[in-house]
N, C-alpha and C positions, 0 to 999 in steps of 0.2 A: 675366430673368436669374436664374440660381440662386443660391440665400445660400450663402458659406461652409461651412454646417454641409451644406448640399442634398448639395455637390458632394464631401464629406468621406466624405459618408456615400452617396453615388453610388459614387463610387472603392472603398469599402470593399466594396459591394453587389459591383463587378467581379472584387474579389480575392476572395470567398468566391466568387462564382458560377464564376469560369476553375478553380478549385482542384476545387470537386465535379467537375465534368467532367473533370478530370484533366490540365487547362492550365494553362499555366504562365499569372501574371496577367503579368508584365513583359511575357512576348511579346504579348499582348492591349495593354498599354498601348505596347508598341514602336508595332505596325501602325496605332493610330491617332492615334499623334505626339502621344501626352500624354507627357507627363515628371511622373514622381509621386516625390518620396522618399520612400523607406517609414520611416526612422528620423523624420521630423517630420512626415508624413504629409499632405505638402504639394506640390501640382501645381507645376509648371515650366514656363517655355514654352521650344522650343527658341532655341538662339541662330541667331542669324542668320547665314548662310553668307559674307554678303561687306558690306562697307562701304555699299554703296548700300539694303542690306536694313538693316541697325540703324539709320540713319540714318533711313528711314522708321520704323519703330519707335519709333526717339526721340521723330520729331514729333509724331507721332499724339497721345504724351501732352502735348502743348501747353504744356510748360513754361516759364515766362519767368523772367528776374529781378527779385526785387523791391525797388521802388525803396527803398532802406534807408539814403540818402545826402541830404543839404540843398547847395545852390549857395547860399549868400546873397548872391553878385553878380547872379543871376540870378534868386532867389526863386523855386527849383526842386528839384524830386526827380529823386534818380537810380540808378542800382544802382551799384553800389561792384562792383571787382574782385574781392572775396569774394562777395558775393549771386551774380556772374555765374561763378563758380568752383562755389558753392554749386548752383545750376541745370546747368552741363555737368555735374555726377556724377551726374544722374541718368543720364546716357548710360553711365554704366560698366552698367548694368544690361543692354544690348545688346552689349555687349563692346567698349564705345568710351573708350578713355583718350586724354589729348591733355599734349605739352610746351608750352610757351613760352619760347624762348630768344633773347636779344640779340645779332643779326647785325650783320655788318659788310660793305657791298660796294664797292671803291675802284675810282673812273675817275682815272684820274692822279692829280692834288693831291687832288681833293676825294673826297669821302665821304657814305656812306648809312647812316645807323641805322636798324634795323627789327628787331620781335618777328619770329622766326617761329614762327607755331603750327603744328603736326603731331599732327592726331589720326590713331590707331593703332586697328584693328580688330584687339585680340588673336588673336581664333580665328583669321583667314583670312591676317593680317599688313600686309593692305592698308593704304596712308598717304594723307592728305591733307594737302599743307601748302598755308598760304597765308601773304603777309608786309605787314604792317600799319609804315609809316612810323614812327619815333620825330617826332615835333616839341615845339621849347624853344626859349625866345627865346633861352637865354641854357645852351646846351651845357656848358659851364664849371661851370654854378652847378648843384653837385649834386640838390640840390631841385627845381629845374626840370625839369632831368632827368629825375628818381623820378618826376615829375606823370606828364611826357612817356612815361616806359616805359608806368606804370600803364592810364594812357588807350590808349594802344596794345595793351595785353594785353586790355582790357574789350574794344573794340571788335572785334580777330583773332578772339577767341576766340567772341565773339556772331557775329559774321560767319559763322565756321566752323560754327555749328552749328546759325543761322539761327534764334538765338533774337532774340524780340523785344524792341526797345529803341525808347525815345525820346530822341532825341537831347538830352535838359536841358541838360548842362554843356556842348553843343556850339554851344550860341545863337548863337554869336559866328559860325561858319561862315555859318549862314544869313541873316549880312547884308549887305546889299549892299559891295562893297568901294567902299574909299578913293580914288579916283583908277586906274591902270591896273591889270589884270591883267596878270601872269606868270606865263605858262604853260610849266609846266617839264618838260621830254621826259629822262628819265635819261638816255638814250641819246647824247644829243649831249653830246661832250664839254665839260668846265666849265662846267656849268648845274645842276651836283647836285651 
């Protein structure tokens, strides 16, 4: 692979050489889908035409979040809503930006909390949403709450963008329950 200076001084090499022959160097760099700015003198890649293309682009660069959080009930590491915020921006580089907002959906009396995350491919306009549970023992108790939102934005938003996570502060899920399950179908009325 070429160093920096190689591909600097490549690019440089094309705009003097299209210029003696009497061509324009942009159109040379058009036809072969280099993106060059000439004020920083720095290559570009094109963006990606639709949501399923930046998305592979994103992954390719293999970025996770790093675990920058302690569980001391669990004696665990884990990535914090910021690390996992900090890791989706590299997707803005693909033209992917994303919301997080706190929904509400009502079947009769009862009710459903959930994030919904919406990442947005600016250039094409395309959207993806998907919506991540709130859960709190204790709905009432604002702080339980905050945990609940938080945990639900980390997990939407790693979902959405299929970054990697280990489930640390999740330990509790994976063990075996207490006595019955209850399996809960939104769909049927007053069971959500």
């Amino acid at each position: 692979m070429a160093t920096k200076k190689q591909r600097f001084d490549s690019i440089d090499n094309i705009i003097k050489k299209t210029s003696k022959d009497g061509n324009d160097p942009l159109d040379y760099l058009e036809k072969t889908n280099v993106r060059y700015n000439m004020a920083t003198k720095k290559e570009t890649k094109p963006q990606a035409k639709n949501m399923a293309e930046a998305l592979l682009e994103f992954q390719k660069l293999a970025v996770s979040a790093s675990k920058d959080s302690k569980n001391p009930h669990f004696k665990s590491s884990y990535a914090s809503l910021e690390a996992v915020i900090s890791a989706a921006n590299e997707a803005t580089k693909f033209g992917i930006c994303f919301t997080q907002e706190i929904d509400f959906e009502f079947n009769g009396d009862t009710g459903m909390t959930f994030v919904r995350t919406v990442l947005i491919h600016a250039p094409s306009g395309e959207q993806r949403t998907s919506r991540t549970p709130i859960r709190s023992k204790d709905p009432a108790d604002p702080q339980k709450m905050g945990s609940g939102i938080t945990y639900a934005k980390r997990y939407g938003l790693q979902s959405a963008l299929g970054l990697p996570s280990e489930d640390d502060d999740g330990n509790e899920a994976s063990k075996a329950p207490k006595g019955k399950v209850q399996h809960i179908n939104p769909n049927d009325e007053g069971t959500w």
